[in-house]
PDB file of N, H, CA, C and O in Angstrom:
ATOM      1  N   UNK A   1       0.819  -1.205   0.000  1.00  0.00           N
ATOM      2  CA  UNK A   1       0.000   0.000   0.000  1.00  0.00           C
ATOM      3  C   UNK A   1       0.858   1.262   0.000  1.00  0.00           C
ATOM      4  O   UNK A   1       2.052   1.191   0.289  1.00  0.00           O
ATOM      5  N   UNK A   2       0.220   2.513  -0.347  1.00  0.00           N
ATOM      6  H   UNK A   2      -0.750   2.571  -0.582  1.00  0.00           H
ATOM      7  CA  UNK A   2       0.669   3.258  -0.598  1.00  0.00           C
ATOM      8  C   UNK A   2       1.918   3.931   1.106  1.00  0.00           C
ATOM      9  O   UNK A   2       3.078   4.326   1.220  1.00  0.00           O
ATOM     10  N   UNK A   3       0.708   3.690   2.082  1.00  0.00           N
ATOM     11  H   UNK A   3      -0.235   3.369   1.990  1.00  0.00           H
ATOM     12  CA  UNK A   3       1.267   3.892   3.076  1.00  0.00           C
ATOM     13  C   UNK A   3       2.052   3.352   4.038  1.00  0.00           C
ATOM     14  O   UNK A   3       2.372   3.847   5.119  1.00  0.00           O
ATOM     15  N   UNK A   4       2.371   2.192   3.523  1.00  0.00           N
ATOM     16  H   UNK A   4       2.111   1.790   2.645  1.00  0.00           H
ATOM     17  CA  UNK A   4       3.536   1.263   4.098  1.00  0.00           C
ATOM     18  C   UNK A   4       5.221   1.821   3.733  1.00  0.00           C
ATOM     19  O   UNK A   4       6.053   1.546   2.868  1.00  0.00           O
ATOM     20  N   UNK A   5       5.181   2.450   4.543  1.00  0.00           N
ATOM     21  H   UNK A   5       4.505   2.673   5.246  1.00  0.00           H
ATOM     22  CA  UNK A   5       6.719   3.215   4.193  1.00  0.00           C
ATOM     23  C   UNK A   5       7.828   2.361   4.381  1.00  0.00           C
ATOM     24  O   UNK A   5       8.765   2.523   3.599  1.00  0.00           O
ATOM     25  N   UNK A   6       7.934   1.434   5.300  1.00  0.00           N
ATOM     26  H   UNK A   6       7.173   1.302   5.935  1.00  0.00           H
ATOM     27  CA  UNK A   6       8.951   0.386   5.691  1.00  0.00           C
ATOM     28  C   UNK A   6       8.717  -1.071   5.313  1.00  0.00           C
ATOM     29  O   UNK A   6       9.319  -2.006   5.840  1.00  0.00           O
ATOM     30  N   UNK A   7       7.450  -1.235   4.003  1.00  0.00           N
ATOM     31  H   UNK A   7       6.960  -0.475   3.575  1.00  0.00           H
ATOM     32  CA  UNK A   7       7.074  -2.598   3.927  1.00  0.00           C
ATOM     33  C   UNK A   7       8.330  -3.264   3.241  1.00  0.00           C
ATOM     34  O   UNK A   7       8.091  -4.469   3.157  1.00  0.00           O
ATOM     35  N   UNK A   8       9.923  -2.886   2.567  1.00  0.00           N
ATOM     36  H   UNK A   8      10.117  -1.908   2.636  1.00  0.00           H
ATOM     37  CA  UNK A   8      10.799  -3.399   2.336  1.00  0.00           C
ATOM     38  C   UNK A   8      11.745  -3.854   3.162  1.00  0.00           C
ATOM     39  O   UNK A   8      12.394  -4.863   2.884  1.00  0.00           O
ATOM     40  N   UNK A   9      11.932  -3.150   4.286  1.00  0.00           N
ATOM     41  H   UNK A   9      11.405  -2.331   4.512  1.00  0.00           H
ATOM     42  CA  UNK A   9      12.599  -3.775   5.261  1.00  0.00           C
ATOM     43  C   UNK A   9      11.338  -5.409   6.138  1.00  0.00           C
ATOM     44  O   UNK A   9      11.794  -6.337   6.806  1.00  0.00           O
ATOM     45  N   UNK A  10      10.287  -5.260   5.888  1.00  0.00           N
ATOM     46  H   UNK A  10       9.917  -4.506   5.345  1.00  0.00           H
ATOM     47  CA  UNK A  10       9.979  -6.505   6.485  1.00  0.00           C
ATOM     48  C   UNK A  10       9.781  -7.715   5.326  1.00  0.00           C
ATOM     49  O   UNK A  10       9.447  -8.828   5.731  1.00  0.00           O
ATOM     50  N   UNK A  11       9.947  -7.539   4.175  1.00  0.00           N
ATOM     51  H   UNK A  11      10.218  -6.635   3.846  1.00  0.00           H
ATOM     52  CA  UNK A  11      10.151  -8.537   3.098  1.00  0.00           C
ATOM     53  C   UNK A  11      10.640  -9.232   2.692  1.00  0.00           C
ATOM     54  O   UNK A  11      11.630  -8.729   2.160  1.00  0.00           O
ATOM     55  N   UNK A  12      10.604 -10.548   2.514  1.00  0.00           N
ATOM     56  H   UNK A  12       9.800 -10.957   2.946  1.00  0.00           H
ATOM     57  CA  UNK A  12      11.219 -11.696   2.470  1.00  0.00           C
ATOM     58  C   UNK A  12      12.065 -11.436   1.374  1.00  0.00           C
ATOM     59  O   UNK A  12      11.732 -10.391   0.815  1.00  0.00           O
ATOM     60  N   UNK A  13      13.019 -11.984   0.863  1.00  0.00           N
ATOM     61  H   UNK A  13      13.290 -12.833   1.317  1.00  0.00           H
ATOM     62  CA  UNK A  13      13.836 -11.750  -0.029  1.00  0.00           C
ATOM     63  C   UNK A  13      13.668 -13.508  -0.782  1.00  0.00           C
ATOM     64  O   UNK A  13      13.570 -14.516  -0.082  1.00  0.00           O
ATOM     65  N   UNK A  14      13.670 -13.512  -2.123  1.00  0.00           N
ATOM     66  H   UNK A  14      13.749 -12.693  -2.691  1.00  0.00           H
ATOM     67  CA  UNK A  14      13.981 -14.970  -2.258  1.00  0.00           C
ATOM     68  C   UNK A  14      14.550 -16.177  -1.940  1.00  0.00           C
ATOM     69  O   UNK A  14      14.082 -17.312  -1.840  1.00  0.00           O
ATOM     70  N   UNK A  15      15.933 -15.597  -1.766  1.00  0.00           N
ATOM     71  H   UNK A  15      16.312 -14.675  -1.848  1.00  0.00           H
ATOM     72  CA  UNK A  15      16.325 -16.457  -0.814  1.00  0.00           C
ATOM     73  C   UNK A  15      16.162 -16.699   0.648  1.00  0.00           C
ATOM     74  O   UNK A  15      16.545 -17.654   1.324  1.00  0.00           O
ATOM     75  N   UNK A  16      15.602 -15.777   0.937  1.00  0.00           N
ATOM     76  H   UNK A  16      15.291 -15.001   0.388  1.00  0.00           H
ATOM     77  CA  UNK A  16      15.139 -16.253   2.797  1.00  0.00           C
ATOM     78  C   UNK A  16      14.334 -16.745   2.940  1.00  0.00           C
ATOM     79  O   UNK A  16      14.134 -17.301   4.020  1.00  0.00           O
ATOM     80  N   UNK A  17      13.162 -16.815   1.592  1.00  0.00           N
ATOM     81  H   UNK A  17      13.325 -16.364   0.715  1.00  0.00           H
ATOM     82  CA  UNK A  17      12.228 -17.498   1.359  1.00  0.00           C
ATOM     83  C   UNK A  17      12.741 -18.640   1.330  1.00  0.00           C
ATOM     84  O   UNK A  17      12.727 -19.266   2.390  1.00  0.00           O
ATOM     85  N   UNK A  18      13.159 -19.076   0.504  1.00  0.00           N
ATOM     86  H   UNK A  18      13.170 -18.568  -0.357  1.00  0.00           H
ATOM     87  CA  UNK A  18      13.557 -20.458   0.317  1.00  0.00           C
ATOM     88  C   UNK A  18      14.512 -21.363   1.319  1.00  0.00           C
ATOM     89  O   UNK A  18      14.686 -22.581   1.301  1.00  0.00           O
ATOM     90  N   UNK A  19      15.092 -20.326   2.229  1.00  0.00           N
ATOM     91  H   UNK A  19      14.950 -19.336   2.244  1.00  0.00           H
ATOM     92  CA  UNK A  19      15.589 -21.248   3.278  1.00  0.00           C
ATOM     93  C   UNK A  19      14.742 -20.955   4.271  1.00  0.00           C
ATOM     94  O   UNK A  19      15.137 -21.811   5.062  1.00  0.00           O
ATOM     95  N   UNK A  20      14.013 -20.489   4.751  1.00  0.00           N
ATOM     96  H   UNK A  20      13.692 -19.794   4.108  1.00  0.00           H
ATOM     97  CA  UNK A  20      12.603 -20.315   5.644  1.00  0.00           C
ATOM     98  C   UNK A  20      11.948 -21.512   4.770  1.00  0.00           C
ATOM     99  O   UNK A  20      12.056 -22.223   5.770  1.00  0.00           O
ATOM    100  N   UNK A  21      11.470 -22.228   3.987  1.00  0.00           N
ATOM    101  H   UNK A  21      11.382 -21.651   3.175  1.00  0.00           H
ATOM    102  CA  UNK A  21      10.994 -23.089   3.373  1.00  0.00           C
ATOM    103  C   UNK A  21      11.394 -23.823   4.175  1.00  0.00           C
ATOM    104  O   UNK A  21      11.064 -23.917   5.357  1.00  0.00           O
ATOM    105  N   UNK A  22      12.586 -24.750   3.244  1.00  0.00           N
ATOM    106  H   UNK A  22      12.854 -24.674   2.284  1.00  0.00           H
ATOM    107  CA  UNK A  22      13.889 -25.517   3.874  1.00  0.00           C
ATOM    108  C   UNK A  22      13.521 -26.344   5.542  1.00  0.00           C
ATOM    109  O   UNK A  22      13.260 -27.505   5.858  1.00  0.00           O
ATOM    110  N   UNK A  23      13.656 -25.162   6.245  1.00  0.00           N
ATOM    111  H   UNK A  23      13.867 -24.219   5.989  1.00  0.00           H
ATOM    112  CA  UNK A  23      13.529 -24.905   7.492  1.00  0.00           C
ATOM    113  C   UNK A  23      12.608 -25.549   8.088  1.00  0.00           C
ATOM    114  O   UNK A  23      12.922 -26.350   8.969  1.00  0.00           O
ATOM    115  N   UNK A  24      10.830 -25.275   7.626  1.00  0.00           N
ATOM    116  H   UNK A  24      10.575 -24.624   6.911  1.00  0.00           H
ATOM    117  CA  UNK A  24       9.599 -25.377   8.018  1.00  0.00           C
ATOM    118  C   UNK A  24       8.902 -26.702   7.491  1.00  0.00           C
ATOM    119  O   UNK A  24       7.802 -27.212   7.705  1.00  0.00           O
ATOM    120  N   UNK A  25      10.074 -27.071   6.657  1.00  0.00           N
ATOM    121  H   UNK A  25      10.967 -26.656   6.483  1.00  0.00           H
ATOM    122  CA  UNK A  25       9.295 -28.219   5.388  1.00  0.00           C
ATOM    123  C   UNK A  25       9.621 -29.581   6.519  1.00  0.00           C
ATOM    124  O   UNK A  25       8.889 -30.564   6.408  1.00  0.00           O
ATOM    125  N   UNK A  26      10.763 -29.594   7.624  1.00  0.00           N
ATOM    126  H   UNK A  26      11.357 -28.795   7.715  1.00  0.00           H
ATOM    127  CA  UNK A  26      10.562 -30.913   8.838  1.00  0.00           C
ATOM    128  C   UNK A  26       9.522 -30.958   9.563  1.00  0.00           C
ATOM    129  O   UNK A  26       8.861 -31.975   9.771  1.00  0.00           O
ATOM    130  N   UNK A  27       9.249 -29.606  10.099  1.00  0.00           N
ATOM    131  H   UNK A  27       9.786 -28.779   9.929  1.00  0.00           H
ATOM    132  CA  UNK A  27       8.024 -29.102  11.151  1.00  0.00           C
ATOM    133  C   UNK A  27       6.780 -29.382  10.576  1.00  0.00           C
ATOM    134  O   UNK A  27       5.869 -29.902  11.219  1.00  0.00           O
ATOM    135  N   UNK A  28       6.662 -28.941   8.937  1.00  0.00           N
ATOM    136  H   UNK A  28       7.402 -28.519   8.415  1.00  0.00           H
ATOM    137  CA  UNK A  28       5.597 -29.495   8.437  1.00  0.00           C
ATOM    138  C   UNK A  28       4.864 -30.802   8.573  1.00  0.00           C
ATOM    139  O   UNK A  28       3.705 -31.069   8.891  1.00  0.00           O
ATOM    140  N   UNK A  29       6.047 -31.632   8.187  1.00  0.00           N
ATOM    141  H   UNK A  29       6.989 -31.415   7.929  1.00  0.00           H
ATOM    142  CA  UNK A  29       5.896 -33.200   7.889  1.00  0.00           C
ATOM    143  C   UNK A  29       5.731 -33.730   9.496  1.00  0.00           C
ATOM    144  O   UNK A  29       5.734 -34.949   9.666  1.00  0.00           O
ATOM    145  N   UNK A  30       5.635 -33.140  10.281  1.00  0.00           N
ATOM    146  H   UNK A  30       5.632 -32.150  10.143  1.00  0.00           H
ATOM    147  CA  UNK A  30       6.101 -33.458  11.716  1.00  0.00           C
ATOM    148  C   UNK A  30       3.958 -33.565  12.034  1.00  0.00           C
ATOM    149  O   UNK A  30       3.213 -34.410  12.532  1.00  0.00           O
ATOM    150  N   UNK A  31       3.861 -32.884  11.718  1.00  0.00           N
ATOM    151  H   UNK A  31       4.465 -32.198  11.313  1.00  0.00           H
ATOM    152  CA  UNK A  31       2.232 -33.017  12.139  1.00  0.00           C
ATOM    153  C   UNK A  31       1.421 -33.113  10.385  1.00  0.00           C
ATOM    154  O   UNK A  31       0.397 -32.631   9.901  1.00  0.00           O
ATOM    155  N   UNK A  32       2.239 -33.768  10.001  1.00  0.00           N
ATOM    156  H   UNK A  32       3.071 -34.160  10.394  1.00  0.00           H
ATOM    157  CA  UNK A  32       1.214 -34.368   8.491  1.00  0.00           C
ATOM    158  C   UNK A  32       0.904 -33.208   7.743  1.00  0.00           C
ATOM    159  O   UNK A  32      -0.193 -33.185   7.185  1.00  0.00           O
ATOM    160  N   UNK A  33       1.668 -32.239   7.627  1.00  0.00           N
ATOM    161  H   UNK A  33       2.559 -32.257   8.081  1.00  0.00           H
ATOM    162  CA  UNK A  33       1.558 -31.563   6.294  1.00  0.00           C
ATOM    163  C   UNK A  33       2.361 -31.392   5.531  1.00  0.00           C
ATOM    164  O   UNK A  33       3.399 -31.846   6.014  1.00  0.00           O
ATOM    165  N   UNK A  34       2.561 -30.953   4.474  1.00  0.00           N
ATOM    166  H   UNK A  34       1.719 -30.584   4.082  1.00  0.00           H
ATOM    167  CA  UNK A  34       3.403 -30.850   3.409  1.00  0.00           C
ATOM    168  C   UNK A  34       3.603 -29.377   2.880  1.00  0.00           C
ATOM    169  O   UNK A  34       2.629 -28.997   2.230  1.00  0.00           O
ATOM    170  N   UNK A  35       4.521 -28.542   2.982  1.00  0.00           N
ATOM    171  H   UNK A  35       5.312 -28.851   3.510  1.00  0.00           H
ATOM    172  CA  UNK A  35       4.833 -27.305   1.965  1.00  0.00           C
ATOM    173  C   UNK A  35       5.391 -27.449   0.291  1.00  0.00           C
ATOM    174  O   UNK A  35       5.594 -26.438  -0.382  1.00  0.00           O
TER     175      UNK A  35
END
């Protein structure tokens, strides 16, 4: 939005995405879900 002045500093970047994935994809499988 227009008025989110700092919404880049809280944004995932691709790669943090993908190791935040990584990360969550044991925890997932841990109670039967899948990412």
């Amino acid at each position: 939005p227009t008025e989110a002045i700092v919404a880049g500093l809280q944004a995932l970047t691709p790669s943090d995405f993908a190791r935040l994935m990584e990360e969550l994809r044991p925890i997932a499988k841990s109670v039967g879900r899948y990412i």
